[in-house]
N, C-alpha and C positions, 0 to 999 in steps of 0.2 A: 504493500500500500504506500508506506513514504515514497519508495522509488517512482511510482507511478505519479505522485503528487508534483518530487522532485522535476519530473519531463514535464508534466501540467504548467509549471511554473516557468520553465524553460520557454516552451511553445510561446506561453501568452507572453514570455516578454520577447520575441523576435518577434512576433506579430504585431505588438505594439509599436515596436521600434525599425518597420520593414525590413526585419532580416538585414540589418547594416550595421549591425555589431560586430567587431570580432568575433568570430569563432559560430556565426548563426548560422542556423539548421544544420549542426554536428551535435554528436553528442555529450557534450560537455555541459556541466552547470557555468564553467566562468566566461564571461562577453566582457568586450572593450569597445570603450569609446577613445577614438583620437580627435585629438585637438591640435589645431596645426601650431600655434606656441604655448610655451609651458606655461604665460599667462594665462590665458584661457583654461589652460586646462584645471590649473589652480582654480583660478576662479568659480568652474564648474562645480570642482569639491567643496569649495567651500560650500555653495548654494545647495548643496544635496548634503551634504551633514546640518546644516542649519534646518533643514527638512527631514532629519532625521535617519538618513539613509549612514550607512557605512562599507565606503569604498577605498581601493586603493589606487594611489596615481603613480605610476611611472615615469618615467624620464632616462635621460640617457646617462648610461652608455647602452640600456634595457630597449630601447628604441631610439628612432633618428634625434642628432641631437637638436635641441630647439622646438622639439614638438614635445606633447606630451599623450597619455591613455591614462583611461581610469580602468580601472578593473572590477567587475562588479561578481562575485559570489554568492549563486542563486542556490536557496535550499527547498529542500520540502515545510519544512517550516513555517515561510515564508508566505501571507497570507495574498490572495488575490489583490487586495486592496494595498499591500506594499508592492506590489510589480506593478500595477497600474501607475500607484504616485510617481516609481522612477519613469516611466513608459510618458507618462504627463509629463515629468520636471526634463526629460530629453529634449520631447516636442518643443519646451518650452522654450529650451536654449536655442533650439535649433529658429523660430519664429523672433528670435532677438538677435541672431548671428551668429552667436558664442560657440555653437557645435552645426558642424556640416560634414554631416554624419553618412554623402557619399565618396568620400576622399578614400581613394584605393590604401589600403592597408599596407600595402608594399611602398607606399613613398614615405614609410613611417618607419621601416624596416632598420 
């Protein structure tokens, strides 16, 4: 049952966020977002831990440097209504500029 919840959780949040995550529709719980400077990307975390989410941000030498990725660790746990909020607080970067979420993964490499 958690395992099945865990992929439940998965699904809706690539659905929410059209499959432009790191790592979406494989089977992994972890997805990233890139942000083409580490401003940005910072900035992202902040606005999603002030919103109570907990993610991790990367930076180089882990990706290109001057860009940044957050990292987000999806669980079973994990209630509908917390993948939604990230799934909203993405959208939302994305309609202000902050994230543009179809920048090829490999120019981040």
């Amino acid at each position: 049952m958690p395992q099945r919840r865990l992929w439940e959780n998965v699904s809706l949040l690539d659905s929410l966020t059209d499959n432009r995550l790191l790592n979406a529709g494989i089977q992994s719980p972890v997805r990233g977002a890139f942000f083409e400077t580490e401003a940005a990307g910072l900035q992202a975390a902040r606005i999603l831990r002030d919103q109570g989410m907990l993610l991790f941000p990367v930076f180089y030498p882990i990706i290109a440097k001057g860009k940044a990725m957050l990292r987000f660790a999806i669980s079973a746990s994990h209630g509908d209504k917390d993948i939604r909020l990230l799934g909203e607080a993405l959208a939302a970067m994305t309609s202000k500029g902050l994230w543009t979420p179809a920048i090829n993964q490999l120019d981040h490499a």
